[in-house]
C-alpha atoms as an extended CHARMM CRD file, in Angstrom:
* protein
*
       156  EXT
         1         1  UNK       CA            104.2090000000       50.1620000000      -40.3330000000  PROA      1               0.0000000000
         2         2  UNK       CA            102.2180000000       47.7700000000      -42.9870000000  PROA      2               0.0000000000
         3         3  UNK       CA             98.7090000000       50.0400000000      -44.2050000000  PROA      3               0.0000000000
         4         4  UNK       CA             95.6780000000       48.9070000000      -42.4080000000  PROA      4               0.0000000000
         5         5  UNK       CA             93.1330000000       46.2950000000      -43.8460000000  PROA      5               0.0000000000
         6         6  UNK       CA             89.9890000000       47.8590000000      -44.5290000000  PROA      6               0.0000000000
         7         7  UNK       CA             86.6330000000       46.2710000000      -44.3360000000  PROA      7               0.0000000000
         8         8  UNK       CA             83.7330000000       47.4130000000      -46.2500000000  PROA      8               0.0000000000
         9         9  UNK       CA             80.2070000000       47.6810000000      -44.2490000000  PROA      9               0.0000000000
        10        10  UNK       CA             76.6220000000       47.6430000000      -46.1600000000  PROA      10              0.0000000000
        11        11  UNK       CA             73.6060000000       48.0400000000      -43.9570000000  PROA      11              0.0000000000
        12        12  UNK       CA             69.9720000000       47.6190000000      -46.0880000000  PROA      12              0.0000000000
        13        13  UNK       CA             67.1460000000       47.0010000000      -43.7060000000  PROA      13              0.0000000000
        14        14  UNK       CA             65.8240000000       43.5100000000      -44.5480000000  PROA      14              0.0000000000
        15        15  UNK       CA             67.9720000000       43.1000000000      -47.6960000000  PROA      15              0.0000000000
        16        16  UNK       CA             71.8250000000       42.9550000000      -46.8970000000  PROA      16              0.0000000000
        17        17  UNK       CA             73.7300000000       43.1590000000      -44.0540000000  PROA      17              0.0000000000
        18        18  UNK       CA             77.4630000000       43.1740000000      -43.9570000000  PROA      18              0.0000000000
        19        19  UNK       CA             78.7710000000       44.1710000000      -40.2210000000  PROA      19              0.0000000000
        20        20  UNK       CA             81.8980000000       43.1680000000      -37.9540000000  PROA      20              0.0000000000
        21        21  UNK       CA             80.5800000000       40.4270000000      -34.8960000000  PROA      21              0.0000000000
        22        22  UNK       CA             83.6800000000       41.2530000000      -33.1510000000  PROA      22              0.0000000000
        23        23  UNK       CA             87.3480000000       43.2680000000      -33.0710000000  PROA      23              0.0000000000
        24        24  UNK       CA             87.9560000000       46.5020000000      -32.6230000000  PROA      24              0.0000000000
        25        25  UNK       CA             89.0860000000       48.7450000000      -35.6170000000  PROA      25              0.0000000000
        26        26  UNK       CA             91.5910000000       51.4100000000      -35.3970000000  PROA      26              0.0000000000
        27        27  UNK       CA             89.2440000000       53.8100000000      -37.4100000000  PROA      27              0.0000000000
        28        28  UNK       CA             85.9610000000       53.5850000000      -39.0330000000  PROA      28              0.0000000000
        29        29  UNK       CA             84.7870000000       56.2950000000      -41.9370000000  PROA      29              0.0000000000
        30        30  UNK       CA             80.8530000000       56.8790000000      -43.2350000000  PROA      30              0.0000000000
        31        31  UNK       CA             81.1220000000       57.0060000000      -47.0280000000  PROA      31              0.0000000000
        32        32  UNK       CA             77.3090000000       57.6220000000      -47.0370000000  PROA      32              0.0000000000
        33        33  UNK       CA             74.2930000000       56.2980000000      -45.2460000000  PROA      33              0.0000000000
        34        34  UNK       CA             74.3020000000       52.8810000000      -45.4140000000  PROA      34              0.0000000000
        35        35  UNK       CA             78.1840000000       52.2530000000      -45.9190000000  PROA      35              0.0000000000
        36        36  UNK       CA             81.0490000000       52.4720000000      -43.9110000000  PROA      36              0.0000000000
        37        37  UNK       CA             84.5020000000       51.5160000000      -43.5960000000  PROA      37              0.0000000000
        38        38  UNK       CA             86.4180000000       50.3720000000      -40.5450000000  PROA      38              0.0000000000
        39        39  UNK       CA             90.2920000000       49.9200000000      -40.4720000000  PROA      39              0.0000000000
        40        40  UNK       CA             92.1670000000       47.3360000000      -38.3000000000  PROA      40              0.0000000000
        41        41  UNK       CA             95.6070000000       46.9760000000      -38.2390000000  PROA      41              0.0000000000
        42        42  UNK       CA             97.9650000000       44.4200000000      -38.9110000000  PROA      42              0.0000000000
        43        43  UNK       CA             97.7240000000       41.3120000000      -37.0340000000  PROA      43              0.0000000000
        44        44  UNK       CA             94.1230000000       42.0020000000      -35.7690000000  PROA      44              0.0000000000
        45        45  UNK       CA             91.4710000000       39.4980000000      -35.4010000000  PROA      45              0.0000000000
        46        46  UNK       CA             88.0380000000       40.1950000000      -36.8090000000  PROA      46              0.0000000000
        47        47  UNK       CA             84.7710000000       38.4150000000      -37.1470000000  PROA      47              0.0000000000
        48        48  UNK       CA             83.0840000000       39.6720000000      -40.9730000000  PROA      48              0.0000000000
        49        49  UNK       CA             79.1670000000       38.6670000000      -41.5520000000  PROA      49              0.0000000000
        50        50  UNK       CA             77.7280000000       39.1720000000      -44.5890000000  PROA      50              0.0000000000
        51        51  UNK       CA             73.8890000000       38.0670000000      -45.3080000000  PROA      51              0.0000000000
        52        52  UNK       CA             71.4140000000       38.8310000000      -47.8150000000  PROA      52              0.0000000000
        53        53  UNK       CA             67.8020000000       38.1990000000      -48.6080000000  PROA      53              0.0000000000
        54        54  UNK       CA             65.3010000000       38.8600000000      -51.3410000000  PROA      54              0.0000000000
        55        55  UNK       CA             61.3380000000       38.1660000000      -51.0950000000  PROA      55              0.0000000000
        56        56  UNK       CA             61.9410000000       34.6920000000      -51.2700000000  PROA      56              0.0000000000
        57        57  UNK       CA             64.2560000000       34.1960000000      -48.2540000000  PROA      57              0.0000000000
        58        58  UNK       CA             68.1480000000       34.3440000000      -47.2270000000  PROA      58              0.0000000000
        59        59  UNK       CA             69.9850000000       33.9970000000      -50.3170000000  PROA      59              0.0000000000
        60        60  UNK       CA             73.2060000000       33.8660000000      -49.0590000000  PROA      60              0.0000000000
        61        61  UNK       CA             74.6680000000       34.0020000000      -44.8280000000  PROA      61              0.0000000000
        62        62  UNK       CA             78.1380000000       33.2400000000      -44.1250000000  PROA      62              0.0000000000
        63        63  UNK       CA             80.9050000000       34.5310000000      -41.4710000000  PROA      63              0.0000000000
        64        64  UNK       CA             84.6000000000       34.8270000000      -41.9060000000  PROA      64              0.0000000000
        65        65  UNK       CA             87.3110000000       35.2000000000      -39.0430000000  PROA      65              0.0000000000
        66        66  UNK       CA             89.8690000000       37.3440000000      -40.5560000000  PROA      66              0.0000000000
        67        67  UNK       CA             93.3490000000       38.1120000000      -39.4760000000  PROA      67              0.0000000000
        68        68  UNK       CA             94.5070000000       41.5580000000      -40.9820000000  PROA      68              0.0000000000
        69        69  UNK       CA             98.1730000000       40.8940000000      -42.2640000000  PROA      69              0.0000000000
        70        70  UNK       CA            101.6140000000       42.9390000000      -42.0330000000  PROA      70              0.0000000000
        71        71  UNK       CA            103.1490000000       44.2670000000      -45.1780000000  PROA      71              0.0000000000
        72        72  UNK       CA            104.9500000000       40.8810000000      -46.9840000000  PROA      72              0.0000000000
        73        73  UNK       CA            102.6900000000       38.6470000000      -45.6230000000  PROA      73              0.0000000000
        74        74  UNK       CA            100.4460000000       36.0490000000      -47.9600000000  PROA      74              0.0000000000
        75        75  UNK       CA             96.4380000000       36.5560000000      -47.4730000000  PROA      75              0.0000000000
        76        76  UNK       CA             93.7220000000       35.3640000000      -49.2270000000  PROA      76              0.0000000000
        77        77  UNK       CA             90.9090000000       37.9420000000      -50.9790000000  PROA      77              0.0000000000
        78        78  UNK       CA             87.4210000000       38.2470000000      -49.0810000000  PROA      78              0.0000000000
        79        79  UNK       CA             84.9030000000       40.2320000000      -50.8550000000  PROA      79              0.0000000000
        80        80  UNK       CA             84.2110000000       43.5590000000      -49.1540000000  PROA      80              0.0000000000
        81        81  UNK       CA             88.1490000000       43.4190000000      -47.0620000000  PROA      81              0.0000000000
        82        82  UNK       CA             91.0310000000       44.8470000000      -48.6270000000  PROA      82              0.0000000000
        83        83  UNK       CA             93.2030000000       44.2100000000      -49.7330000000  PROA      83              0.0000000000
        84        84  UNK       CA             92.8290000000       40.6940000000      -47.7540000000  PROA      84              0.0000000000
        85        85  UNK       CA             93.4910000000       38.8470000000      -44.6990000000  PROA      85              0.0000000000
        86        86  UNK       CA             94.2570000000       35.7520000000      -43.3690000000  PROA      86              0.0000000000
        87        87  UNK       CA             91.6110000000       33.3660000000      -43.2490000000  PROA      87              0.0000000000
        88        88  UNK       CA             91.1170000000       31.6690000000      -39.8140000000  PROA      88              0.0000000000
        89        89  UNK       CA             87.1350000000       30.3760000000      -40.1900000000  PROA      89              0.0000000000
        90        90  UNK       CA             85.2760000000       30.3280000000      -42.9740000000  PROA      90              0.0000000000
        91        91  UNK       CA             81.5800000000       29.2260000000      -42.4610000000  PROA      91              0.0000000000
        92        92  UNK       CA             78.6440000000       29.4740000000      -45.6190000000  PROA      92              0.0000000000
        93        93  UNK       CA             75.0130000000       28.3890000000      -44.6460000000  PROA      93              0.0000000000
        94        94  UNK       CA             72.7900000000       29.4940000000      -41.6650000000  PROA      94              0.0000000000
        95        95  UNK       CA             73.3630000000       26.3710000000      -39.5450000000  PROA      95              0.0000000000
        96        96  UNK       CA             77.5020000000       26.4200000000      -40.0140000000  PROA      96              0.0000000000
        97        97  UNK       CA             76.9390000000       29.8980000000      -38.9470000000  PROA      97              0.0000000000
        98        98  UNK       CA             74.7800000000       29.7660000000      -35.9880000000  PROA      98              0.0000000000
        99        99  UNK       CA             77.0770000000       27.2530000000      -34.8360000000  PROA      99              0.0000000000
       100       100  UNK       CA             79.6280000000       29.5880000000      -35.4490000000  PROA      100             0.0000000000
       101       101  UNK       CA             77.9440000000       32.4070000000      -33.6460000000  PROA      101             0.0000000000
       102       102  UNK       CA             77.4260000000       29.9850000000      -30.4640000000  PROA      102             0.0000000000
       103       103  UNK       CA             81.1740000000       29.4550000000      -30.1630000000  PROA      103             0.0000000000
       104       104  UNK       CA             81.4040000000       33.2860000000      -30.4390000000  PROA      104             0.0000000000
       105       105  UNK       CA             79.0710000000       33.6080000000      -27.3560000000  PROA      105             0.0000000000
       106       106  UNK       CA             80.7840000000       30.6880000000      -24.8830000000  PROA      106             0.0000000000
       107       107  UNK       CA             84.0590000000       32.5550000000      -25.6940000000  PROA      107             0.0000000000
       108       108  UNK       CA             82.3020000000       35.8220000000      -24.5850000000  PROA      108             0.0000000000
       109       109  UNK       CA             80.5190000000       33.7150000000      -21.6960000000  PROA      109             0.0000000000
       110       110  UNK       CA             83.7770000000       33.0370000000      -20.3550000000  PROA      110             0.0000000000
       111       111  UNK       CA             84.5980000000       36.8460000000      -19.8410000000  PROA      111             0.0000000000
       112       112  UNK       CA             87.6440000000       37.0020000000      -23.1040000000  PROA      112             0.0000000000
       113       113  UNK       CA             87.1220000000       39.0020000000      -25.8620000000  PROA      113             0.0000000000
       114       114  UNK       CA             86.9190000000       36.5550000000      -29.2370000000  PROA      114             0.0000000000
       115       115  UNK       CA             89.8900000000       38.9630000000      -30.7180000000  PROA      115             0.0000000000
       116       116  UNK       CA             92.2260000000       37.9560000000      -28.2010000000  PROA      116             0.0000000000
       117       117  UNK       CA             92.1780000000       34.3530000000      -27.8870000000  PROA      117             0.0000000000
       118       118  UNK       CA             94.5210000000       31.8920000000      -29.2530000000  PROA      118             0.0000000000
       119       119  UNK       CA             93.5030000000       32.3060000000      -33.0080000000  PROA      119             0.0000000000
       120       120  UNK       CA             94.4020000000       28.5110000000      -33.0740000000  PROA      120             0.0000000000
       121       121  UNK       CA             91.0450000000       28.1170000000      -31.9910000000  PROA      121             0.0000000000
       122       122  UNK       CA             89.6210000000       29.5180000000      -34.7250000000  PROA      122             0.0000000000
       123       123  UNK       CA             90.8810000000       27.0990000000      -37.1380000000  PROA      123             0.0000000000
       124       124  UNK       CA             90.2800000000       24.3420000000      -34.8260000000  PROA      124             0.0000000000
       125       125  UNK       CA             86.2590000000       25.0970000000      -35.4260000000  PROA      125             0.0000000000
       126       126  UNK       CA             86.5180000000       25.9210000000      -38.6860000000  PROA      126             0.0000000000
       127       127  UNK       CA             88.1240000000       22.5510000000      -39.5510000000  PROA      127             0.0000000000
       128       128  UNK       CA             85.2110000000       21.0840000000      -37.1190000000  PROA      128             0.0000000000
       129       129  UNK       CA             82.9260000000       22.0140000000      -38.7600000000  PROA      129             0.0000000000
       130       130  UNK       CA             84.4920000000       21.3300000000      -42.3580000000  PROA      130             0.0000000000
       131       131  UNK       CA             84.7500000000       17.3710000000      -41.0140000000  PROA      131             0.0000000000
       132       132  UNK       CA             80.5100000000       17.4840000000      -40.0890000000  PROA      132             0.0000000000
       133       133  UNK       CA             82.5230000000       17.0690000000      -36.0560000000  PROA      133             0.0000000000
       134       134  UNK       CA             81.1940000000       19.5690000000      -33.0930000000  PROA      134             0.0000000000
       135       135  UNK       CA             83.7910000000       21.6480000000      -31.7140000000  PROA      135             0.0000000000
       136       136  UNK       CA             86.2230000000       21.3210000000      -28.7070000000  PROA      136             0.0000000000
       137       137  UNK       CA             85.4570000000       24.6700000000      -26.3470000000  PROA      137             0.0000000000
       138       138  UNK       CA             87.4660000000       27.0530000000      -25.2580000000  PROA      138             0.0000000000
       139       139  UNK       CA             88.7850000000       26.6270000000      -21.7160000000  PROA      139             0.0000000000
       140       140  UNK       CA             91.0020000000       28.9640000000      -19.3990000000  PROA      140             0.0000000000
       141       141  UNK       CA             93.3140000000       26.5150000000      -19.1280000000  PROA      141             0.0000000000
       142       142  UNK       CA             93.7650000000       26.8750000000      -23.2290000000  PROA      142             0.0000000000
       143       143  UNK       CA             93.8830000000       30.9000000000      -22.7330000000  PROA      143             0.0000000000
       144       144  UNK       CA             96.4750000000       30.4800000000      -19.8550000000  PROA      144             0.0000000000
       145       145  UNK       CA             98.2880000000       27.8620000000      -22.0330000000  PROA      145             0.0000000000
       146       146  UNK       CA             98.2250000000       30.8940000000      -25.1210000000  PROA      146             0.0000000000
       147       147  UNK       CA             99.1700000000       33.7510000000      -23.0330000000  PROA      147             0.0000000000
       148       148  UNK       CA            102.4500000000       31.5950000000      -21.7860000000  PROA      148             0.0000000000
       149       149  UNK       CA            103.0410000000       31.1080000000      -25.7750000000  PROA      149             0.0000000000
       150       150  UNK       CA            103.0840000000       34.6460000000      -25.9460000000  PROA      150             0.0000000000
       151       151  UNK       CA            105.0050000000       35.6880000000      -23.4530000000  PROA      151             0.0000000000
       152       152  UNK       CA            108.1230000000       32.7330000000      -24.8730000000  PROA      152             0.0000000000
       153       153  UNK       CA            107.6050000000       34.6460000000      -28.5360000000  PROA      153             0.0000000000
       154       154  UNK       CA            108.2360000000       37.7390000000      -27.2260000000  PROA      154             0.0000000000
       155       155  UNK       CA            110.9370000000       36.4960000000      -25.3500000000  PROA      155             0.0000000000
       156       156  UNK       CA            112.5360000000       34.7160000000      -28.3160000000  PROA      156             0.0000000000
């Protein structure tokens, strides 16, 4: 079995914030008070946010949905996940990712959990919102239509 990918949490009241939205890790350790480290394994999907502020204001807010890869696979560096992970969204900027964060919700609204739907999807907004173009929704018909896919790829 390929190790796990590990993400690296930060929690600083008012200053930095660097949490999971959504997935569920296999394990999580506390390396001290404000940091922690959950584990998901290969082939997960996660949602990573990481935001930061000074006196001035947000300096930086972004969210990445991450796939955790199997041993042999390529993945792409994010800082804070090791050793990497497959890069489904990437969004930088407040308003990319409060879009982001709304898509999140209607997925949730629609009783799925976001780690479970077709991670097609995924890219699908994140090339959206790349192009300045809303998003399509997800639909049940587009769940039913990735749960069949499934089903033929474990067949195969």
């Amino acid at each position: 079995m390929s190790a796990p990918t590990e993400v690296e949490l930060f929690y600083m009241k008012g200053r930095i914030e660097r949490r999971i939205r959504f997935g569920k890790p296999i394990a999580e350790r506390t390396l001290d008070r404000r940091r922690r480290v959950a584990s998901f394994a290969p082939g997960s999907i996660f949602a990573f946010m990481r935001w930061a502020s000074n006196g001035h204001g947000t300096l930086v807010s972004r969210i990445d949905i991450l796939r955790a890869c199997n041993a042999g696979e390529t993945y792409s560096t994010v800082p804070g996940v090791r050793p990497g992970a497959e890069i489904l969204l990437r969004a930088l900027g407040w308003e990319k990712v409060q879009r982001v964060l709304r898509a999140i919700e209607s997925v949730e609204a629609l009783g799925f959990a976001p780690q479970e739907i077709c991670p097609d999807h995924w890219r699908h907004i994140h090339n959206r919102l790349a192009a300045g173009l809303a998003p399509r929704s997800y639909s049940r018909e587009r769940h039913r239509a990735w749960l069949l896919r499934l089903r033929v790829e474990k067949e195969a």
